[in-house]
NUDO-353516 format. One record per residue (C-alpha): x, y, z; residue in three letters. Coordinates in Angstrom, 2 decimals. Each point is the difference from the previous one (the first is absolute). Layout:
<rs>
R|X|Y|Z|ALA
...
</rs>
This chain:
<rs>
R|-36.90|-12.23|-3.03|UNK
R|-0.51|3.89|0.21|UNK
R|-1.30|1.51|-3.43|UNK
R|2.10|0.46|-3.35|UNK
R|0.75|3.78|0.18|UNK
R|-1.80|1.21|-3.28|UNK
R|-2.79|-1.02|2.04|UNK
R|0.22|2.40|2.43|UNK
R|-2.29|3.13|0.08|UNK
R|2.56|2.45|-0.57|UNK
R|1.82|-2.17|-2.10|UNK
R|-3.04|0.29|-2.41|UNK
R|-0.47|3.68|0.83|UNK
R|4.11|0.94|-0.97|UNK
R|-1.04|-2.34|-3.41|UNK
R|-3.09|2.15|-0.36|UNK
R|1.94|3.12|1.07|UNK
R|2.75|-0.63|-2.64|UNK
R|-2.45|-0.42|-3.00|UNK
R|-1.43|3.46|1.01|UNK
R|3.20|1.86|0.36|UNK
R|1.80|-1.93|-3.19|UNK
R|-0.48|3.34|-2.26|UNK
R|1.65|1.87|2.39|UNK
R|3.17|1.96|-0.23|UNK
R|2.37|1.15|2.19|UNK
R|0.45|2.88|-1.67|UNK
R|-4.03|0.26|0.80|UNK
R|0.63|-0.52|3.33|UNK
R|2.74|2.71|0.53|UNK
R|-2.06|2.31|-1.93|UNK
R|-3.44|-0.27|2.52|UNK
R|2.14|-0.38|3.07|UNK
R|2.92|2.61|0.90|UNK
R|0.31|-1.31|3.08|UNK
R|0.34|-3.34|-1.19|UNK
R|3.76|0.05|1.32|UNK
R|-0.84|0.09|3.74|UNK
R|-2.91|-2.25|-0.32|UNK
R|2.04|-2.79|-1.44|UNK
R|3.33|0.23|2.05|UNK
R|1.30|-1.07|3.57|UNK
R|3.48|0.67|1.81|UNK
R|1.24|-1.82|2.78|UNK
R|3.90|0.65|1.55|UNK
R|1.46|1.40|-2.91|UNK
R|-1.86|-1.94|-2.94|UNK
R|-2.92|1.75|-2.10|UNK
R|-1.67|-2.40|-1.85|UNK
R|-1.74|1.52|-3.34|UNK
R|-2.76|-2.23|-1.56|UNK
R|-1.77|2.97|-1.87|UNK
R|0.86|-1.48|-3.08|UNK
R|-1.63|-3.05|0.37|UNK
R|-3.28|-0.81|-1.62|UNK
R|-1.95|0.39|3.03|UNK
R|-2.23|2.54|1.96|UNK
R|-1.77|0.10|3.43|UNK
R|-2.42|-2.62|-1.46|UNK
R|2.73|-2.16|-0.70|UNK
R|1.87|0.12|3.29|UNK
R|-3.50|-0.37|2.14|UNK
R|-0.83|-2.99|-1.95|UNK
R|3.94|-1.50|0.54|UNK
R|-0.16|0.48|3.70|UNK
R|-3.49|-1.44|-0.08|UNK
R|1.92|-3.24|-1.47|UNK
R|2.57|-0.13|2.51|UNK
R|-2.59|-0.34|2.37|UNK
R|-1.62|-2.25|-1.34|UNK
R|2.91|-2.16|-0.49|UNK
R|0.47|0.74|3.77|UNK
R|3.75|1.62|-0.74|UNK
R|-0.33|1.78|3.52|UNK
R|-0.27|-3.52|2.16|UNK
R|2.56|-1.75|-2.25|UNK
R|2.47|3.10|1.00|UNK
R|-0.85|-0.29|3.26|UNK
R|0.57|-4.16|-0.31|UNK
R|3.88|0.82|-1.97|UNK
R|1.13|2.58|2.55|UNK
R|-1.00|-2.51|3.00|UNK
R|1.89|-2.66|-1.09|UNK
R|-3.11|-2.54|-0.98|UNK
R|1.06|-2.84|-2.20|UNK
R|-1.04|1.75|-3.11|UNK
R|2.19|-1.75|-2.77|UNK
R|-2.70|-3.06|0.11|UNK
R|1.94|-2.31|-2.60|UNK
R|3.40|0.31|2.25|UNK
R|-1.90|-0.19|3.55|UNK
R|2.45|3.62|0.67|UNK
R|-1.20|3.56|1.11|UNK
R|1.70|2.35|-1.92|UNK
R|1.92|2.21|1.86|UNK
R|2.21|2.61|-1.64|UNK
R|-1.43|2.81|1.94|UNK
R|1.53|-1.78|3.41|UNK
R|3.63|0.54|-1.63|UNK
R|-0.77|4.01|0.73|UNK
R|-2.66|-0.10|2.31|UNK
R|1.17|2.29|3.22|UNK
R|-2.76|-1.54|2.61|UNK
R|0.20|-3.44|1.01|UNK
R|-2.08|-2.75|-2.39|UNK
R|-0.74|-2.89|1.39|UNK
R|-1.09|-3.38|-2.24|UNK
R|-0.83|-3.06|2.14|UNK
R|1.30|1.36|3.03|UNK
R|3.35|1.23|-1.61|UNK
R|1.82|2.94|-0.40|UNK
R|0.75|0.51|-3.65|UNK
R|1.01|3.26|0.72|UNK
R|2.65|-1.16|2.72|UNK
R|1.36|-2.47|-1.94|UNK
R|0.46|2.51|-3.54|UNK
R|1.47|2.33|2.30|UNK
R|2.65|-2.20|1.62|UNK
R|0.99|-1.19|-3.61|UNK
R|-0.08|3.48|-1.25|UNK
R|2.79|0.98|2.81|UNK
R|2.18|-2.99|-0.80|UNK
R|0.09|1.25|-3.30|UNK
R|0.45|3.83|0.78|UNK
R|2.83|-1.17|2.02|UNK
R|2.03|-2.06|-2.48|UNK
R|-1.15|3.05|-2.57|UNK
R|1.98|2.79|2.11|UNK
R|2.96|-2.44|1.01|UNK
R|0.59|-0.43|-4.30|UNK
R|-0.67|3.62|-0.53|UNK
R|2.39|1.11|2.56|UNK
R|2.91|-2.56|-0.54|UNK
R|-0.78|-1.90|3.42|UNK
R|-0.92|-2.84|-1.90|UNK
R|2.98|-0.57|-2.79|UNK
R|0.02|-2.79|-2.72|UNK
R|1.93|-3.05|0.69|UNK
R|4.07|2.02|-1.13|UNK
R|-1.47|2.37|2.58|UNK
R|-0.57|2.55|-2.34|UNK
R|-3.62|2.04|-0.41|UNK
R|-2.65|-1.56|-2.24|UNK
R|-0.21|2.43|-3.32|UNK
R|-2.86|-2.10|-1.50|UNK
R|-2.88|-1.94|0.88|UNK
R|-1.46|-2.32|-2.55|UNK
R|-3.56|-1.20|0.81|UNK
R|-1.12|-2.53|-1.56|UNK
R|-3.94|-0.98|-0.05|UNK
R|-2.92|0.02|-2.40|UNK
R|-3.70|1.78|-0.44|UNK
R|-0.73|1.07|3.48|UNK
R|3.97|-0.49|1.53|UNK
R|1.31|2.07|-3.40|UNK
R|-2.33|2.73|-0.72|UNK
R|-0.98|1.56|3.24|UNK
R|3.29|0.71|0.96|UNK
R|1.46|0.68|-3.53|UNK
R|-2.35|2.78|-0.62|UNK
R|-0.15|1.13|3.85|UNK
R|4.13|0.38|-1.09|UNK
R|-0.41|1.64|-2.78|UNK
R|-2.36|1.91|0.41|UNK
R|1.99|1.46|3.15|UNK
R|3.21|-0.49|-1.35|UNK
R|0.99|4.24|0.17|UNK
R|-0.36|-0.46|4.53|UNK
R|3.08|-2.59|-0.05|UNK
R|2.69|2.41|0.86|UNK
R|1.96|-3.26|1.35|UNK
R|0.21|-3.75|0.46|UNK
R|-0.02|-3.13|-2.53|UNK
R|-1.48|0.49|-3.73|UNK
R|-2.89|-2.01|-0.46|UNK
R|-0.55|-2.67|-2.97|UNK
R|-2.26|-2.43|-0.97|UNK
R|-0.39|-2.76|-1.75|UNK
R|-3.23|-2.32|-0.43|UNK
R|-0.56|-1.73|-3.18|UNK
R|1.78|-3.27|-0.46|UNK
R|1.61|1.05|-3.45|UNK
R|3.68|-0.79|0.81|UNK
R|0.98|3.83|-1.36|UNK
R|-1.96|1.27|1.97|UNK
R|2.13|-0.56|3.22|UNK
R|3.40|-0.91|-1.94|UNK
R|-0.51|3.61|-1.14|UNK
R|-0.53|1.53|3.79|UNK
R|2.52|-2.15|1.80|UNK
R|2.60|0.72|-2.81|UNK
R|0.34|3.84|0.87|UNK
R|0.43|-1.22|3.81|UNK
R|2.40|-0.85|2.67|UNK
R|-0.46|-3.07|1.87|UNK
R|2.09|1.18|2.87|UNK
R|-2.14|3.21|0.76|UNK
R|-3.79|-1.72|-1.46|UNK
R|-2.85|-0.79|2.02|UNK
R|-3.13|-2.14|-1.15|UNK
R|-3.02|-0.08|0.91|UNK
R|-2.37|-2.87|-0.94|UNK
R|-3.75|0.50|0.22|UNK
R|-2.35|-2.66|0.09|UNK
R|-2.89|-0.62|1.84|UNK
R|0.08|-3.93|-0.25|UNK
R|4.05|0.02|-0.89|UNK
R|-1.36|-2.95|-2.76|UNK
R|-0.47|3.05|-2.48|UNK
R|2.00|-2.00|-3.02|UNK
R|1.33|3.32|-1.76|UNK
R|1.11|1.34|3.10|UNK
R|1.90|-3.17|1.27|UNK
R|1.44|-0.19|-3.38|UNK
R|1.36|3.68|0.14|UNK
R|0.89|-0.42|3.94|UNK
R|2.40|-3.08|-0.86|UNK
R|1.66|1.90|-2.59|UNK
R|0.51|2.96|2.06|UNK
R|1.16|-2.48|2.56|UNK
R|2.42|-1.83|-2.04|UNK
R|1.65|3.32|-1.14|UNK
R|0.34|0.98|3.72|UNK
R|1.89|-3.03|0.81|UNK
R|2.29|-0.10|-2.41|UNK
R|1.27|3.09|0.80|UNK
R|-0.54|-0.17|4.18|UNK
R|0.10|-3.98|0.17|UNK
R|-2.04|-0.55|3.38|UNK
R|-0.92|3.23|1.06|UNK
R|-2.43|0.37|-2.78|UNK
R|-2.37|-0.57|2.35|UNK
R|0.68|3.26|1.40|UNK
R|-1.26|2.00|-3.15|UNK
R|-3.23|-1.61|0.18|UNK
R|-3.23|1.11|1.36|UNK
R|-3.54|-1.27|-0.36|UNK
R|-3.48|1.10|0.26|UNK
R|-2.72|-2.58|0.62|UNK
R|-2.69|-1.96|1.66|UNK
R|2.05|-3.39|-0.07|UNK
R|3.01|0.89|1.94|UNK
R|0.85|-4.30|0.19|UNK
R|0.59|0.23|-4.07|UNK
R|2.10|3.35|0.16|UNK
R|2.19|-1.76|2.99|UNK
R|0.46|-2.80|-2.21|UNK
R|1.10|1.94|-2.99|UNK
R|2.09|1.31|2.22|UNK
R|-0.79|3.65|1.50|UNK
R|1.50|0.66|3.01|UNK
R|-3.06|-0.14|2.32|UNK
R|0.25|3.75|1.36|UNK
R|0.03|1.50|-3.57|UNK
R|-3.61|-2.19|-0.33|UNK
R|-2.88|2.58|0.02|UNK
R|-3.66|-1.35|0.47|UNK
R|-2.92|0.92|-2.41|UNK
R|-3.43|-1.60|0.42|UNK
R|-2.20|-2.28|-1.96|UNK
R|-3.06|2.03|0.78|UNK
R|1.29|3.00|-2.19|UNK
R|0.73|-0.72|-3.75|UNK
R|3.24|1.09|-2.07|UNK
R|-2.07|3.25|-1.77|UNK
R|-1.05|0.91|3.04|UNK
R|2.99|-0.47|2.03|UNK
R|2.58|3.24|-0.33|UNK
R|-0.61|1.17|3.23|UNK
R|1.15|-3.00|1.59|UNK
R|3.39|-1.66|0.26|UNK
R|0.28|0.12|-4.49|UNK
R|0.48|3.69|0.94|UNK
R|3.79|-0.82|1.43|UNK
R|1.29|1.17|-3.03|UNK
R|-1.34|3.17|-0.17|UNK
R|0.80|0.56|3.89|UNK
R|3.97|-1.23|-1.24|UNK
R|-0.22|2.45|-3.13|UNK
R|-1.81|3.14|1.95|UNK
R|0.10|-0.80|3.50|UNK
R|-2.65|-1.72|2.36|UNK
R|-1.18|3.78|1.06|UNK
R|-0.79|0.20|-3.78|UNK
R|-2.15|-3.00|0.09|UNK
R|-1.63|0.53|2.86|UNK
R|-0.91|3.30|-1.40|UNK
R|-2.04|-2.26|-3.02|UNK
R|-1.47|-2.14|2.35|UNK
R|-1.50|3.38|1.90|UNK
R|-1.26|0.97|-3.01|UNK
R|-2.13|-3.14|-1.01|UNK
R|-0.74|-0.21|3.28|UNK
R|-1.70|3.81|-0.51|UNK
R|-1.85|-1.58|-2.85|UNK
R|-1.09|-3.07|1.94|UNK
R|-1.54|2.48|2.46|UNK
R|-1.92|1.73|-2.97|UNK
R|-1.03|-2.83|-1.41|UNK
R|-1.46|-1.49|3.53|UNK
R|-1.83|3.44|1.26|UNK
R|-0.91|2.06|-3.22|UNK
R|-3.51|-0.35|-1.13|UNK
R|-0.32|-2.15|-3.51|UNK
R|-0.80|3.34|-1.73|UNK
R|3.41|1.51|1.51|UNK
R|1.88|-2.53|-0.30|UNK
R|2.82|0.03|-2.53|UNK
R|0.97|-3.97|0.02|UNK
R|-4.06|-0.26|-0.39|UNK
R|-0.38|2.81|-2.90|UNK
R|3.23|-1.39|-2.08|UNK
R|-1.91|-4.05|0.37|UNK
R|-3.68|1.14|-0.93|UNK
R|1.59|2.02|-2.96|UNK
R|1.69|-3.38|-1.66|UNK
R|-3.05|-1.34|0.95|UNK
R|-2.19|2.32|-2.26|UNK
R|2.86|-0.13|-2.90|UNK
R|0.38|-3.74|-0.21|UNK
R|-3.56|-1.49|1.11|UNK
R|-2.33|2.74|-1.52|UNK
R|2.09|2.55|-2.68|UNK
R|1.61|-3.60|-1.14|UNK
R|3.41|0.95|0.15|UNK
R|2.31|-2.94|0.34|UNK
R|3.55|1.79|0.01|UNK
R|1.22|2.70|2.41|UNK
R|3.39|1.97|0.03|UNK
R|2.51|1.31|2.89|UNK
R|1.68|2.97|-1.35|UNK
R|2.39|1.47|3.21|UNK
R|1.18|3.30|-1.69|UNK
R|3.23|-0.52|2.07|UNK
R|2.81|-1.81|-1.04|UNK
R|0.51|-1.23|3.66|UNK
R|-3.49|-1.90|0.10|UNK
R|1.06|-1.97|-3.79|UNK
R|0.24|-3.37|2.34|UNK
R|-4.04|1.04|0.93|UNK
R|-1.70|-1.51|-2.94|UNK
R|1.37|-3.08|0.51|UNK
R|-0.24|0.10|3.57|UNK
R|-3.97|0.10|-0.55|UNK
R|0.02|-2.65|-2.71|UNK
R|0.88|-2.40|2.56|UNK
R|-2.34|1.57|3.00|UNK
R|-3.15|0.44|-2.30|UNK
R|0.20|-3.06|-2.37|UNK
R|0.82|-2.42|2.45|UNK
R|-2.04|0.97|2.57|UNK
R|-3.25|0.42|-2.33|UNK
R|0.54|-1.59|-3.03|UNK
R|-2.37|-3.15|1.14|UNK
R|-2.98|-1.41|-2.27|UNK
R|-1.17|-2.04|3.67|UNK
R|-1.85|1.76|2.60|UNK
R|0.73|-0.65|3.31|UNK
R|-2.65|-2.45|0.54|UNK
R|1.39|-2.20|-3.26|UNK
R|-2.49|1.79|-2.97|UNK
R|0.70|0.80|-2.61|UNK
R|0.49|3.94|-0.43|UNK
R|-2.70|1.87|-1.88|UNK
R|1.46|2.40|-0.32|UNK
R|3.78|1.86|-1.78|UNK
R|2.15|0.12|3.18|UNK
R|3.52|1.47|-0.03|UNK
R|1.15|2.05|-3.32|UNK
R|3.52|-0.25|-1.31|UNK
R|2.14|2.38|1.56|UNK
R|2.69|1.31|-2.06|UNK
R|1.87|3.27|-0.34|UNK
R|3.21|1.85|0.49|UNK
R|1.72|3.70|0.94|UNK
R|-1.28|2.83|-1.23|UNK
R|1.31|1.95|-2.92|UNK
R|1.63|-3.77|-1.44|UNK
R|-3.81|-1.10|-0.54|UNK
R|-0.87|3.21|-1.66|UNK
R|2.42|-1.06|-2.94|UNK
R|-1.08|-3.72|0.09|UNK
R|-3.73|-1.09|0.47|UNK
R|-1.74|3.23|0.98|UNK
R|-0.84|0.28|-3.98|UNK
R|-2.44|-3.36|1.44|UNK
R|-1.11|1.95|3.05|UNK
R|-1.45|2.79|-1.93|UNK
R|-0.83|-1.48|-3.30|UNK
R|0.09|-3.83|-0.18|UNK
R|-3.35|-1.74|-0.35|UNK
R|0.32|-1.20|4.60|UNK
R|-0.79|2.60|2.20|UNK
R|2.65|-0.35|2.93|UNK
R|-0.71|1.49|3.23|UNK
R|3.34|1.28|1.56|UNK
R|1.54|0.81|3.46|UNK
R|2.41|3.66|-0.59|UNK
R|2.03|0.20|2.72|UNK
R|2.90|2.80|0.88|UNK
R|0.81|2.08|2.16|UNK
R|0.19|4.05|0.73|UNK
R|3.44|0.07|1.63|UNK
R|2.80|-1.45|-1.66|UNK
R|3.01|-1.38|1.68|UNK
R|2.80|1.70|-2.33|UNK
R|0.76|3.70|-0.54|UNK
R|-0.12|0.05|-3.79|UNK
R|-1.61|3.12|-1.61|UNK
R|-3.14|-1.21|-2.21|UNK
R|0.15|-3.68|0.06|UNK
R|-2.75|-0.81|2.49|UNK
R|-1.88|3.13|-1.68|UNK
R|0.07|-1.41|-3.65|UNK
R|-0.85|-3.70|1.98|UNK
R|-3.16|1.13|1.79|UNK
R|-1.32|2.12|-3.13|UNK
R|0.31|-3.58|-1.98|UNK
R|-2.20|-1.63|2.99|UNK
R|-2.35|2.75|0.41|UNK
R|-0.54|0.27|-4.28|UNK
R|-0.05|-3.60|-0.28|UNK
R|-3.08|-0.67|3.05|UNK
R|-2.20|3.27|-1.98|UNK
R|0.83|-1.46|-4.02|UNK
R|-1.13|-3.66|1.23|UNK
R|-3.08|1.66|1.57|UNK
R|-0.71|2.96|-2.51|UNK
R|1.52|-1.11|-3.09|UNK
R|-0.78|2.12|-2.97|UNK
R|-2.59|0.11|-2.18|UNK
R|-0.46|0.34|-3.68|UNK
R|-1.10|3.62|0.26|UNK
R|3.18|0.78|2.07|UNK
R|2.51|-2.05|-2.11|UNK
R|-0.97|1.77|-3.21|UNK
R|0.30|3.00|1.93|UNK
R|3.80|-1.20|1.00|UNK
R|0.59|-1.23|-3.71|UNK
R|-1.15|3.81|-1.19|UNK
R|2.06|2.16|2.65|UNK
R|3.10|-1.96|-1.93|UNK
R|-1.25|1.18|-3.46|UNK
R|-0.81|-3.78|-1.16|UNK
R|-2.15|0.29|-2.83|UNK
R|-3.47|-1.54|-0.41|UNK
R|1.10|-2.61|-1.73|UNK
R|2.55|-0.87|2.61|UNK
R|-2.73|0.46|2.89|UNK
R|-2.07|-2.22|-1.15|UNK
R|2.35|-2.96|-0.87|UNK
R|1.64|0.36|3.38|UNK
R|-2.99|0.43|1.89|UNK
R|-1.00|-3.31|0.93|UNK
R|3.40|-0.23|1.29|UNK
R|0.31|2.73|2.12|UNK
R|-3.01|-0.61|2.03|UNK
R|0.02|-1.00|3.35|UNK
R|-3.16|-1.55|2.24|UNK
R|1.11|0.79|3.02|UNK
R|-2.80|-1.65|3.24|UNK
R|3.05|-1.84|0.74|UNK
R|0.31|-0.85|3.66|UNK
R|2.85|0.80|2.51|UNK
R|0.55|0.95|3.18|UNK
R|3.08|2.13|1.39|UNK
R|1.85|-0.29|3.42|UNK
R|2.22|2.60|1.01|UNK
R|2.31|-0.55|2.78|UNK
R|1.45|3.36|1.52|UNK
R|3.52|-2.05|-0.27|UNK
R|1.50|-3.38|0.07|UNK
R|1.21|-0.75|3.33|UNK
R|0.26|-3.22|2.02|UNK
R|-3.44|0.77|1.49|UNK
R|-2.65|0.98|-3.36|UNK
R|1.89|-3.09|-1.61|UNK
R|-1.66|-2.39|2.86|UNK
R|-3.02|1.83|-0.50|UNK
R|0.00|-0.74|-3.42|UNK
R|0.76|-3.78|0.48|UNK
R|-2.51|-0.09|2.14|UNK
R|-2.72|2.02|-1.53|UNK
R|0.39|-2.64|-3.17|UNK
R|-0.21|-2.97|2.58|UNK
R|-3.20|0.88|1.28|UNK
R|-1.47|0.75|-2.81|UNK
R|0.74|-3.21|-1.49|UNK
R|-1.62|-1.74|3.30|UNK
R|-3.32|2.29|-0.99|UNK
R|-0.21|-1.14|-3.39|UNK
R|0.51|-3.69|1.18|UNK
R|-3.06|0.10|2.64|UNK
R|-2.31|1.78|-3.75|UNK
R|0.88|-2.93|-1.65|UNK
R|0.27|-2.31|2.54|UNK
R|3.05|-1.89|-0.55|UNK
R|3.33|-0.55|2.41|UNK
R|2.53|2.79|-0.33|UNK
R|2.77|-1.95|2.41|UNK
R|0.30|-3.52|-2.06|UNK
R|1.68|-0.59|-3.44|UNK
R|-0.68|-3.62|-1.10|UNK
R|0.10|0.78|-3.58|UNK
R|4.02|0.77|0.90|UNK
R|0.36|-3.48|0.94|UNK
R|-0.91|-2.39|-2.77|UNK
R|2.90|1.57|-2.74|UNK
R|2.27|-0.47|3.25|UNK
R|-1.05|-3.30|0.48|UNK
R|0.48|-1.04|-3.75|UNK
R|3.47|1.67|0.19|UNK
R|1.15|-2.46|2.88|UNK
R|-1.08|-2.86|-2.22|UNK
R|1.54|1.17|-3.44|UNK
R|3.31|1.14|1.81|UNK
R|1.42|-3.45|0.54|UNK
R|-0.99|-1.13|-3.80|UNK
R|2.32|3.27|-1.27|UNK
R|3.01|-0.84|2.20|UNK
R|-0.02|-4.01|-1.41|UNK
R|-1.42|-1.73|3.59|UNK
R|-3.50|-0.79|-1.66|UNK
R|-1.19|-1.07|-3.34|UNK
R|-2.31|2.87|-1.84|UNK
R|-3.43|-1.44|0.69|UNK
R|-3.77|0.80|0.75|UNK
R|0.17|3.62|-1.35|UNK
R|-2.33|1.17|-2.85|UNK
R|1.29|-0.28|-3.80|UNK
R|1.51|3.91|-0.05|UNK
R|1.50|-0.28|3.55|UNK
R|1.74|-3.66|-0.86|UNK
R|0.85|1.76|-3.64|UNK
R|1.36|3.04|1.92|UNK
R|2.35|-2.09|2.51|UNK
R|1.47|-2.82|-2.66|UNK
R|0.76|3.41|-2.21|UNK
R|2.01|1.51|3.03|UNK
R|1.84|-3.17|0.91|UNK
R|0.83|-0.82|-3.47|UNK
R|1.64|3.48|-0.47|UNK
R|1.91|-0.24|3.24|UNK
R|1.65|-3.31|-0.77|UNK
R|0.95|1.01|-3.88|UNK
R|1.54|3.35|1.83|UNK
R|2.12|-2.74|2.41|UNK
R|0.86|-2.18|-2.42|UNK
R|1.41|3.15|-2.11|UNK
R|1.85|1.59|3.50|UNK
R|1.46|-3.78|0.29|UNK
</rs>
């Protein structure tokens, strides 16, 4: 068993290195560095990445790399991106990079690459014939709206891919979806539809996902009633089982394959993607796909110290596992990337929150923070009072970018002056000396000053780091994805745990199959702890008084 990672050398050295450096302040290290700007930021195909503002300096970032080397980041890389059976606990390479790749990649004497790509044109195909009206609904008429329904990986790649996109679709069906298994939730989307002109998709890998069979029978049973048997014909599905979608009964050219060796976060750029390619058109989609594949590229050929997937992991690293910071915020300053935070809660927590190293230890060490956050200037008027003066310092990702989309006279102006004055406050702050200052050039008295003044101080040394796209398109948005993915996979090989499994998803699932039964009346209430028994017998007793009354 290789050794814990605090005990290696420039583990200790970054401890070491962290305990010298705690006094400093970024407003220290702006002030004995005016180049500080250029020596702590890298741009690749339309991205600059700022991390100026983090607590680090060239010691810092020698040390980090030193790490990743030690931790042998560059041979697990190379291991991921040929296809090795790197998810250990599921016997499964992990191969999201194959879903964009543009050589061939061959695992076990198979073309991936071949097979994506014949999948991929099956579903460009039906894509243009429901765009164009070639392929109608069942009354013959053009699909207006396509419904996917899916959860985690099959919801929020493509929601946020659709919204985040959603001022290219000049045509074709309006995309919704629905994933939790809250009955509003989809009685509230299917409500403002049309059977006769709806399409739905149904994403799951394993089609035994139980929210999304619940919401696909619904959606089902609202098809039929209205088209009798040719609901079929409204119904698409995305998944690696095609024998369960068949049975459920897709019609088996509207079944599009996905993979078991790629996992739901990581799966957009595969088949999950048909509704974006439905909503914007495959050329759209494809256009994302070239653009993580761009990353990819980066992330396989630039040197560690270059690297921006490499910088963004070894930065979390030295926040969570050395500066003890346990929290971290997304804050997209672009009302098009609100789906982004949430996006990342899945792709981050999942893939690294894990107290089990790969080889079955226990973790040393923190692992992944909580990753919370939402669009910029909403946060400023919610928790940012937190970010700059709460008692947790909270490293955050600003994100924006210079062009808008819209023609409106000072909107993306006043936006990008809230960003830019938000990243220099958190690192800055303000002082006593300069509050009192502030307090006097508004003709407070004294008295006033000094009551106030405990108030109006700010710390600042507070963490962030800013990415600035040159605009939203189809293309920096798969960049993005994919700049987040792999820096998730660096941060799993410093702490050593599996970023493609997610057994701690599967136990609450596993209790919900067996408490299911006991709600609907097939199973006596048994077996459970004291609060979970309490908890059901409450429920049941409530929905029987409320039938007795109805009767």
């Amino acid at each position: 068993m290789p050794p814990a990672r605090s005990a290696l050398p420039a583990w200790q050295k970054l401890a070491e290195h962290q305990r010298a450096q705690s006094r400093v302040h970024l407003r220290e290290l702006f002030g004995r560095d005016p180049g500080r700007f250029g020596k702590f930021s890298l741009a690749h195909d339309g991205m600059l990445l700022d991390y100026s503002k983090q607590r680090v300096t060239e010691e810092t970032m020698r040390l980090l790399a030193e790490l990743a080397r030690e931790c042998d980041l560059e041979s697990w890389r190379s291991r991921m991106l040929a296809g090795e059976r790197i998810n250990q606990t599921e016997d499964r390479p992990a191969l999201h990079v194959a879903l964009r790749a543009a050589t061939p990649l061959r695992v076990e004497k198979r073309d991936i690459t071949r097979e994506v790509a014949a999948v991929l044109a099956d579903m460009g195909r039906f894509a243009r014939g429901v765009r164009t009206g070639r392929i109608r609904s069942a009354s013959a008429r053009a699909f207006t709206d396509v419904v996917n329904l899916g959860i985690g990986g099959s919801d929020l790649g493509p929601r946020l891919a659709c919204d985040a996109l959603r001022h290219f679709a000049k045509s074709g069906p309006r995309a919704h979806f629905v994933s939790n298994v809250d009955g509003a939730a989809i009685a509230d989307t299917l409500d403002r539809l049309a059977p006769a002109t709806t399409l739905v998709v149904i994403s799951s890998k394993t089609f035994g996902t139980q929210e999304t069979l619940a919401n696909a029978a619904t959606a089902r049973a609202w098809l039929e009633k209205k088209l009798k048997s040719k609901a079929a014909h409204h119904l698409c599905a995305v998944t690696a089982n095609p024998e369960r979608a068949a049975a459920f009964g897709v019609p088996a050219d509207r079944v599009f394959r996905t993979w078991d060796w790629v996992g739901g976060r990581y799966s957009l750029c595969s088949a999950v993607g048909l509704p974006v390619a439905l909503a914007l058109g495959m050329e759209r989609f494809d256009a994302l796909r070239a653009g993580a594949r761009a990353m990819d590229e980066h992330f396989a050929r630039a040197p560690l110290e270059k690297n921006l997937p490499v910088t963004m992991g070894l930065l979390d690293i030295w926040n969570v596992n050395f500066l003890g910071c346990s929290s971290r915020a997304v804050l997209p300053y672009d009302e098009r990337l609100r789906w982004l935070p949430a996006y990342l809660q899945q792709l981050e927590m999942e893939s690294c929150g894990k107290s089990a190293t790969r080889e079955g230890a226990r973790a040393g060490h923190a692992t992944a923070p909580i990753t919370w956050g939402s669009a910029g200037t909403d946060g400023q008027h919610a928790y940012f009072q937190l970010l700059h003066q709460g008692t947790h310092v909270v490293p955050a990702d600003f994100i924006a970018c210079c062009r808008p989309h819209h023609r409106l006279r000072g909107h993306h102006e006043a936006l990008l002056s809230n960003f830019f004055a938000q990243t220099e406050a958190l690192a800055l702050g303000m002082n006593a000396e300069e509050a009192a200052a502030a307090m006097r050039a508004q003709r407070l008295p004294e008295s006033t000053i000094a009551r106030l003044l405990p108030h109006r101080v700010f710390d600042g040394n507070r963490p962030s780091t800013s990415i600035l796209l040159d605009q939203l398109t189809p293309r920096t948005l798969g960049a993005l994805i994919a700049l987040y993915e792999h820096k998730v996979f660096v941060q799993s090989v410093i702490w050593d745990v599996n970023a493609f499994d997610q057994w701690g998803v599967e136990l609450g699932k596993s209790l919900a199959g067996r408490i299911l039964p006991e709600l609907e009346g097939r199973a006596p209430v048994a077996g459970h702890d004291g609060s979970t028994n309490g908890l059901i017998n409450h429920t049941l007793r409530l929905q029987s008084t409320n039938r007795r009354r109805k009767s």
